[in-house]
N, C-alpha and C positions, 0 to 999 in steps of 0.2 A: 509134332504139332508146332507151327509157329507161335514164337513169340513178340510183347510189346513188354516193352521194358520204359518204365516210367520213372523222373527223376522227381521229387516233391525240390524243387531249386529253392524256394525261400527257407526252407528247412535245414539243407545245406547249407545255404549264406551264412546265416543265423549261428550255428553251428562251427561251422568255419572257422567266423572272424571270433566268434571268445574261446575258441579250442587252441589257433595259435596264437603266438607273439607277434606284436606289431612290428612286422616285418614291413620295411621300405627298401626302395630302390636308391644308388647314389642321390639320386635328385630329390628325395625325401617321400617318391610317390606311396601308396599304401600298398602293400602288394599280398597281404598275411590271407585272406580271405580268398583272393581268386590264388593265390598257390594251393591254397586247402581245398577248394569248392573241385578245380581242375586236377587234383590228385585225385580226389576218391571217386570224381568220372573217371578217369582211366581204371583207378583196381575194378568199376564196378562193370567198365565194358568187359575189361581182363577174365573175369569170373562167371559172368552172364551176358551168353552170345545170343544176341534177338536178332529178328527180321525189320521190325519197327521200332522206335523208340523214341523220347521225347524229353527235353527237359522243362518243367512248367514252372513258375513262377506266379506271384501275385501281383494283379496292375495294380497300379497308382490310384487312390479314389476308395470311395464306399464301396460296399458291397447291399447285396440286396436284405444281408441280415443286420445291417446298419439302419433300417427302414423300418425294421418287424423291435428291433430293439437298440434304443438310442446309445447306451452303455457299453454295446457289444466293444471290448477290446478297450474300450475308453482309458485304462490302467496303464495301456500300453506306453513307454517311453519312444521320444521321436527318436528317429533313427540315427547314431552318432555320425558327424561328418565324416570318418577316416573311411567308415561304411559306404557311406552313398557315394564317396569318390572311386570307388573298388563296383558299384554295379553296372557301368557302362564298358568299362573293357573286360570284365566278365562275360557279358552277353556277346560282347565280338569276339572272345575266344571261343564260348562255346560254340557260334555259329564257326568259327572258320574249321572248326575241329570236327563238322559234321552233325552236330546236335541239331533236329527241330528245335525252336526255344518260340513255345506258347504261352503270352498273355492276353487274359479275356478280361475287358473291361466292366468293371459289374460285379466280377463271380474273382471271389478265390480261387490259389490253385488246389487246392484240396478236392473242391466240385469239379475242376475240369478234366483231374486225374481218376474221380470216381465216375462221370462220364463215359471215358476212354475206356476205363475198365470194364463197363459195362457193355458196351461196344464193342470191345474184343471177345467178351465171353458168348455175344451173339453170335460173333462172327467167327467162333471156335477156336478161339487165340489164347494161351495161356499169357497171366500180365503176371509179371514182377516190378513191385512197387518200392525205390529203395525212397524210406524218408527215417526222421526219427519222432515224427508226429503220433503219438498214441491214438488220435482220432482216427487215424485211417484204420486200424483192428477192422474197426465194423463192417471192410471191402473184402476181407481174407472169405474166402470161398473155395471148391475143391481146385477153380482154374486161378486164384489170383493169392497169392505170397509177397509177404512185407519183407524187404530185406535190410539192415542198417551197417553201413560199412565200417560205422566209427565203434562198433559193441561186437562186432561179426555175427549182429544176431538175425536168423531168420524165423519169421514166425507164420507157420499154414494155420490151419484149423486148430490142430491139437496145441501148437504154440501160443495160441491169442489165451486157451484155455489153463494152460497152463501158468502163464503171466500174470492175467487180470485176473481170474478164477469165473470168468463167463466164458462161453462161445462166443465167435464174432457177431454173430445174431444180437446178442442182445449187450452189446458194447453202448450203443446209446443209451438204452436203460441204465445201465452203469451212469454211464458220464452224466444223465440228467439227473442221478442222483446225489452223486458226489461233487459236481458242478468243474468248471474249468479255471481255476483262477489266470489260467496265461489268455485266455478271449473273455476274463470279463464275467462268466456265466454263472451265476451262485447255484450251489447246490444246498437242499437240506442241510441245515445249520446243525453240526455234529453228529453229521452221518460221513464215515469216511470209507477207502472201499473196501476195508471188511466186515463193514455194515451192512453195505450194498451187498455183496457177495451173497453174505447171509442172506438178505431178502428175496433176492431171485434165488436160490436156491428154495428156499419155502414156498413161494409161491407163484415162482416160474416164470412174472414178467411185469414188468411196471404197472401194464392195468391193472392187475390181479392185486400187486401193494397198496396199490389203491382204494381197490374195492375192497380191500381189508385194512383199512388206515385206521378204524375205529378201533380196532383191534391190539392194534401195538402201542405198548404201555411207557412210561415213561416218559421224559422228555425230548430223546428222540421221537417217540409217536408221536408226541405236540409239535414238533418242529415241522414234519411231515406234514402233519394236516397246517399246519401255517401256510407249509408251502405251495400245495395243492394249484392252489390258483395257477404260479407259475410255472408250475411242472409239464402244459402243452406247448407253451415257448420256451421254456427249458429245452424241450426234446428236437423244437424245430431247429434249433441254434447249432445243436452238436450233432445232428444230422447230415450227414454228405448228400448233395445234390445230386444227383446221376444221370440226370437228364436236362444240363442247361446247354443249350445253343452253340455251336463250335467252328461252324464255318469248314470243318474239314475232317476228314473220316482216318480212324486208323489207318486203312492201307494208303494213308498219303503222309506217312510218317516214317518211310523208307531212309534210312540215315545217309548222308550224303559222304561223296568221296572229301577227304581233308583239304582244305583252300592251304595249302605248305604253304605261298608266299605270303598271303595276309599273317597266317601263322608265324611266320618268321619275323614281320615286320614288327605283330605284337610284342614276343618272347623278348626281342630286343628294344624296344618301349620300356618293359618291366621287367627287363635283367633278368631272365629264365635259361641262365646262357646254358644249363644241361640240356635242355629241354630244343635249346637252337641248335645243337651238337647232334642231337640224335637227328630231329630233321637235316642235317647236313650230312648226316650221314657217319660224325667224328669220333671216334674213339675216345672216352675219358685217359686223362694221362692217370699216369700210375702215381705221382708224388704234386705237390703243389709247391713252388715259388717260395710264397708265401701267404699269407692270412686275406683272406676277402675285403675288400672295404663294407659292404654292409652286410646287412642281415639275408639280406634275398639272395644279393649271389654266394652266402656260406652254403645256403642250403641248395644253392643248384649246380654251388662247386663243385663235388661228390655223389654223382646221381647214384641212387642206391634201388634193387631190385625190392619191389613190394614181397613182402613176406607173403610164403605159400602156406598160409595156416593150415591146410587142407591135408598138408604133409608130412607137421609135426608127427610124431610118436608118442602114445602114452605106453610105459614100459610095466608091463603088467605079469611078466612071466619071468622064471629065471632064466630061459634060453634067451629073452629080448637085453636082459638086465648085461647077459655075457657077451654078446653083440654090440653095443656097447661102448662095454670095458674095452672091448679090444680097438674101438675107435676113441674112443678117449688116450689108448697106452701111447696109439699111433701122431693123435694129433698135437702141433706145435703151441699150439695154442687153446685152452677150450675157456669159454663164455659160462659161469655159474651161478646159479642162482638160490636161492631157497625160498620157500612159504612155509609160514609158520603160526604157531597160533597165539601170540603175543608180540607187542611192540617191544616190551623192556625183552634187551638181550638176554639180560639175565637171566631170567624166568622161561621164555619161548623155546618151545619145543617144535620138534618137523612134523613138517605137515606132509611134504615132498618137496621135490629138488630137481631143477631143468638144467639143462646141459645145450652147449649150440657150438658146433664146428663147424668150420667154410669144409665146404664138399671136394673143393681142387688145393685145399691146403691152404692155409691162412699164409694172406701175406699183404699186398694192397690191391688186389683184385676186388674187386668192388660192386662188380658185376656178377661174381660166384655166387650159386647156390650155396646157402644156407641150410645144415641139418641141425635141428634140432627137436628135443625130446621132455617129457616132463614123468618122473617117478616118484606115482603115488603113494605115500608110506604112511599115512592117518588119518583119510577120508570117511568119516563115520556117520553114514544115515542110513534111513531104511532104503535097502534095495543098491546099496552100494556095490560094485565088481571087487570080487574078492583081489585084492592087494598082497604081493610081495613082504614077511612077516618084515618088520622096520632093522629087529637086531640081525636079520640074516643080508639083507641089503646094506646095510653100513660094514657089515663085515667085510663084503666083499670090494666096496668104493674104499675102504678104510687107508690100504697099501699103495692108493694113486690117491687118494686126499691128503693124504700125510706125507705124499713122497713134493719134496723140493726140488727135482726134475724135472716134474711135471707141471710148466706154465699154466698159471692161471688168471683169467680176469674177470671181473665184477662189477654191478655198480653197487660202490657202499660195503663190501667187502665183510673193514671189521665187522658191522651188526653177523654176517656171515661165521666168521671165526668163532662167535659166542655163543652161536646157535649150537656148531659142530661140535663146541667145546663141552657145551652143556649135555652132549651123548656120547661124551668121551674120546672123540674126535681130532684132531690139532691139526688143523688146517693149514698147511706148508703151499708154496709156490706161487705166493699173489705175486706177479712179476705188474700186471696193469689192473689198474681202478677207474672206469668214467666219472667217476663224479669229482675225484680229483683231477684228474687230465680236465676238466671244466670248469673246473675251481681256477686252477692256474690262468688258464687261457682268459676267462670272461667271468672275474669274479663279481658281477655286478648284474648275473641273469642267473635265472635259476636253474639249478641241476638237479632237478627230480628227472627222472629219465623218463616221462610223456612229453616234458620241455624240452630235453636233450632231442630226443625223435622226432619231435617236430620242426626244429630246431634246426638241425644239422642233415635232417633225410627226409625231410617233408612225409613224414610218416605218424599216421592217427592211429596211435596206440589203443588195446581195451583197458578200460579205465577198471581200478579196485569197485571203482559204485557199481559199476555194470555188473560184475559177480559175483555181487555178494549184498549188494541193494544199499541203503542211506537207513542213518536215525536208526529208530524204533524197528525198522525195518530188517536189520542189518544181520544176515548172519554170518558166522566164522565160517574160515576158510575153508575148514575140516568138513562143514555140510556143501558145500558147495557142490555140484556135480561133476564125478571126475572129468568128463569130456568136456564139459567149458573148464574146468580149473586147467587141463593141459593145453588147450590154446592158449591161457594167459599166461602161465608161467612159461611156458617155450616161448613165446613172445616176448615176456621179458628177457630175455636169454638171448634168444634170437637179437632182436634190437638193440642188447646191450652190447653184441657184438657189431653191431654196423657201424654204433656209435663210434664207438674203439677205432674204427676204420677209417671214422673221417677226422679224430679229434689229433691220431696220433702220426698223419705226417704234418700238423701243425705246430705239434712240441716238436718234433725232431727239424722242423724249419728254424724254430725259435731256440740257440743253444741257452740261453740264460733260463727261458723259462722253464728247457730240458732238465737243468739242473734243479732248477726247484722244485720242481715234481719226480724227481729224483733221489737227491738228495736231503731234500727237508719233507714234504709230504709224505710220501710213502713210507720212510720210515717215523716219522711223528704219530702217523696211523699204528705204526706196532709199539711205540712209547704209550698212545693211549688204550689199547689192546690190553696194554699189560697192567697198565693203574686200573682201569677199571674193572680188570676179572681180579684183582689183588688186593684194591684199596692203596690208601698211603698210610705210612707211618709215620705218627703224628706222636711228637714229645711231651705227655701230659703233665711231666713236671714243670716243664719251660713253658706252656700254654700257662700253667698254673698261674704262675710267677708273672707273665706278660698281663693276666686277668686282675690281679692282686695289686700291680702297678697302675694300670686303667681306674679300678676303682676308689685309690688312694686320688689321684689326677679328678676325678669327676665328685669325688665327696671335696675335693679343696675349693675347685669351681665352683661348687655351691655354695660351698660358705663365706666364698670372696661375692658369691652375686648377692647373696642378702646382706652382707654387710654392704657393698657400694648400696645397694636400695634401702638399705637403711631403716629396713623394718622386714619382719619375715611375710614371704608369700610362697604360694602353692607351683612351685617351678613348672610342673607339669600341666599349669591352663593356661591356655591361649590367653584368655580374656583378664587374667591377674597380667599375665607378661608385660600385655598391650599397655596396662594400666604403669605400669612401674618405666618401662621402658620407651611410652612414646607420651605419656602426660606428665610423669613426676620425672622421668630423666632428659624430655626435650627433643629427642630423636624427631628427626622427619620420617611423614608416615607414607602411605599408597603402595608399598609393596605385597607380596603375596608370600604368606607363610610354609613353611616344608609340606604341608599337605595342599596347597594351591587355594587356601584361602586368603582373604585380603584380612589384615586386619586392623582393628578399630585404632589409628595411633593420631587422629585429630591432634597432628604437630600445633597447628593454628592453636590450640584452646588450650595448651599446656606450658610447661616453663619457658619453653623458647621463644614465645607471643608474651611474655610478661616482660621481656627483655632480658632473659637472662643469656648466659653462652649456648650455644648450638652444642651440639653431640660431639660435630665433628673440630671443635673446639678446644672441647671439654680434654684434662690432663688425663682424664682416666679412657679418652676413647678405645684405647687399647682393649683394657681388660674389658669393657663394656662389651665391646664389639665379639672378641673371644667369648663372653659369657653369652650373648644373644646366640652366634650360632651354636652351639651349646645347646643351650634351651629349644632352642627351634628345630636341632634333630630327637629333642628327649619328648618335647609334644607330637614328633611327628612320630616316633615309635610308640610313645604310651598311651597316646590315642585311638590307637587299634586295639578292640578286642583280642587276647588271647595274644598279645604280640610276645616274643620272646627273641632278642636277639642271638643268630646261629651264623655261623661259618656259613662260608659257599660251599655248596660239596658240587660231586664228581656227581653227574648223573646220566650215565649213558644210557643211549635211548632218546636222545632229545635234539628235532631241529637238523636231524641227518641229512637234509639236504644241503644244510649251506655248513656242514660242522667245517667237514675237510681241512684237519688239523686245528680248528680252534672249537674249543668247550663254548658251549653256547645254554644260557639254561631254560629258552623258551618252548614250550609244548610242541614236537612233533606235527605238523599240518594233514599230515596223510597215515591213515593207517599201515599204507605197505612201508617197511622202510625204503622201499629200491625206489617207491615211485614219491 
């Protein structure tokens, strides 16, 4: 059966430009969005071969639901400039690359994508829809499938249902109950959609909640009937149109042959020069020079082969598990990973573990397939595939984890070592780390490795939220589904070898910074390895003595400050301080105290306005001054609740993305450590 394969374009843009980095061109152009928007049209022509196809976009202007409700979208922020300079040479890439590219003035692209679809299923066309818009569910039918390039998730029937907990059918009902906060649409005030869920399951469909609104108790029920009134323009809003005006029919949406020289004129506009190579027909060199001048040609320096997720392996057997090992024994290099069910290494135990080796043997071939795999070892829900027992599988990786032979690389490693450690493990032969190799090169962007990916391979990773959800919502890795948990984890694997590919003929171009990621990195990585599975030993005698001395030093301070003030006060209040300090000792006032308060020191109205000497006069300014800051870190500790002064410790586990050799002690940003 033919197909029509539909692109939701503002969905992408959107998408796009906050997923990478503001990439520009030498001349400063913006380039991060139409590199993203034009990657994931290629994997999505790569993957789904149609007869028609289209990419659709939103015009400029209201729409018809701007008329029915004033509000519609009203929340919405205007469109940042770096954006709207990225959508004109978009649309001429995608047209010279062969795209229809439809905008209808009046109508979103959401209505004219449901149109189309509706139009092909007339016409006995099966449609795939790729966007990452939740409102189109309500299209999925047995001929029409949501695809999203950036999650790899595709959703038919059973998919919508299993996601939302509705069928596509009644997705609107959902939506008009839970409302849309990104267009604007309120829904029942404290109904969210496990509310919803619940209600259409009882009683099968929005009228139906309705005609039983008296029924349901509580303040949810009262919200409902509040909301009643709005609930028929609720429903029209989030409604796909299917039938607005188009001026042109599916079979005129035949993809057109590639315009190469407009193509070429653009790529080199906006510095796409992999991308001008392959149109040329040129072979990627094996090594580089040296370093890119910007961000756009790092990533089109190293054109890298979109990952075949389709081909990972989940290792579920001990004949697969041996199969393998023997490519592992074989390979120069292997790409490792772990998931696990804690952030602190300490604590975290395996969940499973991916593995990724070049197919024609790791070297700077760049263009090789990539094999990799992910082994489930503590995937625990109902209806789970029975799993490889964990102590018979470690047993048998145990002899190539622990062998220093055997090359290995990572992103983020140590948290890795603590993992394996903590199952007795001792993980030998880190020879390469991406996140170090990133550290070195460009310590001033981030090395989570969905940055590094997009970064250095123009590649849109599956993100942790995609597989395991946000908030409240969020579960452990261990329930996750083994078959999406092994796309991500060989993904990560996968990519973290590619990375490796492009970062490391940039260190071997750069000898000084070879040696610092050499020399001081890598092994500062096994200095902190070792303090943190160990501790430091700390001399409680001499700590004593250092404590005993401080306290002697800060009871003397006190009693040299009430003696200069000349009468006793409460060291520890701000508001005695101010008194002693800026009215009876003459100091000038207007500054801000250790906790960023101003405080009360009305210079003007104190000794120094009577005529007496100034502060900074005064023979004692010395000790004064000593005693203020003093006093103003003792009000800034003993003014917190439960404060008690404590050492810096060691706390691994934190900030892994930018640690790479230095302790850092702010909370971790990403649940994975790798990403």
């Amino acid at each position: 059966m033919p197909t029509l394969l539909l692109v939701d374009g503002s969905s992408y843009l959107y998408r796009a430009f906050h997923a990478l980095p503001d990439l520009r061109t030498s001349a400063g152009q913006p380039t991060g969005a139409i590199r993203g928007v034009l990657s994931m049209l290629r994997v999505l022509e790569a993957d789904y071969k149609s007869d028609f196809r289209a990419v659709v976009f939103d015009a400029k202007g209201k729409t018809f639901r701007d008329d029915w409700y004033p509000e519609y979208k009203a929340n919405r922020p205007s469109m940042p400039e770096e954006l709207v300079a990225q959508i004109e040479p978009l649309h001429s890439c995608i047209r010279a690359a062969g795209w229809p590219l439809l905008m209808v003035d009046g109508v979103e692209a959401d209505d004219v994508i449901g149109t189309l679809s509706r139009q092909a299923a007339a016409a006995g066309i099966d449609c795939v829809i790729s966007t990452g818009d939740k409102d189109l569910a309500q299209l999925v039918n047995p001929h029409v499938m949501l695809v999203n390039t950036m999650s790899n998730e595709v959703l038919d029937e059973a998919g919508v249902k299993t996601k939302f907990g509705v069928p596509p059918g009644r997705i609107v009902d959902y939506l008009a109950l839970i409302g849309d906060p990104v267009d604007n649409v309120p829904g029942v005030s404290k109904v969210g959609p496990k509310t919803a869920v619940k209600w259409l399951e009882s009683w099968g469909s929005l009228d139906e909640i309705v005609a039983h609104a008296a029924e349901i108790g509580g303040a949810v029920g009262e919200n409902l009937r509040k909301h009643l009134d709005f609930l028929p323009l609720g429903v029209k809003l989030v409604t796909v149109d299917c039938n607005v005006p188009l001026g042109q029919s599916v079979t005129e949406l035949a993809p057109l042959a590639p315009d190469t020289a407009r193509l070429a004129e653009l790529y080199a506009r906006l510095e796409f020069k992999g991308w001008m190579r392959e149109l040329s027909g040129e072979k990627p060199a094996a090594t580089r020079a040296r370093r890119p001048v910007s961000q756009a040609q790092a990533m089109e320096a190293a054109p890298t082969v979109e990952p075949d997720r389709g081909a990972y392996e989940c290792i579920l057997d001990a004949a697969q598990l041996d199969n393998w090992l023997a490519r592992l024994d074989a390979a120069p290099l292997v790409s490792l990973d772990t998931e696990t069910t804690d952030l602190d290494p300490l604590q975290a135990r395996l969940v499973g573990i991916s593995f990724a080796i070049e197919g024609a043997g790791l070297g700077t071939n760049l263009g090789a397939k990539v094999l990799a795999a992910y082994l489930p070892l503590g995937h625990g829900y109902a209806g789970a595939p029975t799993q490889l027992p964990m102590a018979e599988a470690l047993a048998k990786l145990k002899p190539w984890l622990e062998s220093a032979r055997h090359s290995k690389l990572g992103q983020h490693l140590k948290y890795d070592r603590h993992v394996f450690a903590n199952h007795g493990v001792h993980l030998a032969g880190i020879v390469e780390d991406t996140l170090l190799q990133s550290y070195v090169l460009e310590s001033d962007k981030p090395h989570d490795l969905g940055s590094l990916a997009a970064r250095h391979c123009g590649l849109a990773t599956i993100s942790y939220d995609a597989v395991t959800g946000k908030g409240a919502n969020r579960i452990s890795f261990a329930q996750v589904d083994v078959a999406r948990a092994a796309e991500y984890a060989a993904e990560d694997a996968d990519v973290t070898l590619r990375v490796h590919q492009v970062l490391r003929p940039q260190l071997a171009a750069e000898p000084q910074l070879e040696s610092l990621y050499r020399d001081l990195e890598l092994p500062v990585a096994e200095v902190l390895f070792r303090i943190e599975r160990n501790g430091v030993l700390i001399d409680a005698a001499t700590l004593a003595q250092q404590s005993d001395e401080l306290g002697r030093k800060i009871m003397a301070l006190e009693a040299e400050a009430q003696q200069l003030a000349g009468q006793p006060f409460n060291l520890n209040s701000p508001k005695q301080l101010a008194e002693i300090l800026f009215n009876q000792q003459g100091h000038a006032g207007g500054e801000e105290d250790a906790l960023g308060r101003t405080l009360d020191r009305r210079g003007s109205a104190g000794k120094a306005g009577r005529g007496l000497p100034a502060a900074e006069e005064d023979p004692r300014a010395p000790q004064l001054r000593q005693a203020e800051e003093y006093l103003h870190r003792q009000a800034a500790e003993n003014d917190q609740p439960g404060h008690r002064p404590r050492p810096y410790q060691l706390r691994p586990g934190r900030r892994r993305d930018r640690e790479a050799g230095i302790l850092r002690s702010e909370p971790a940003e990403h649940p994975d450590p790798h990403h």
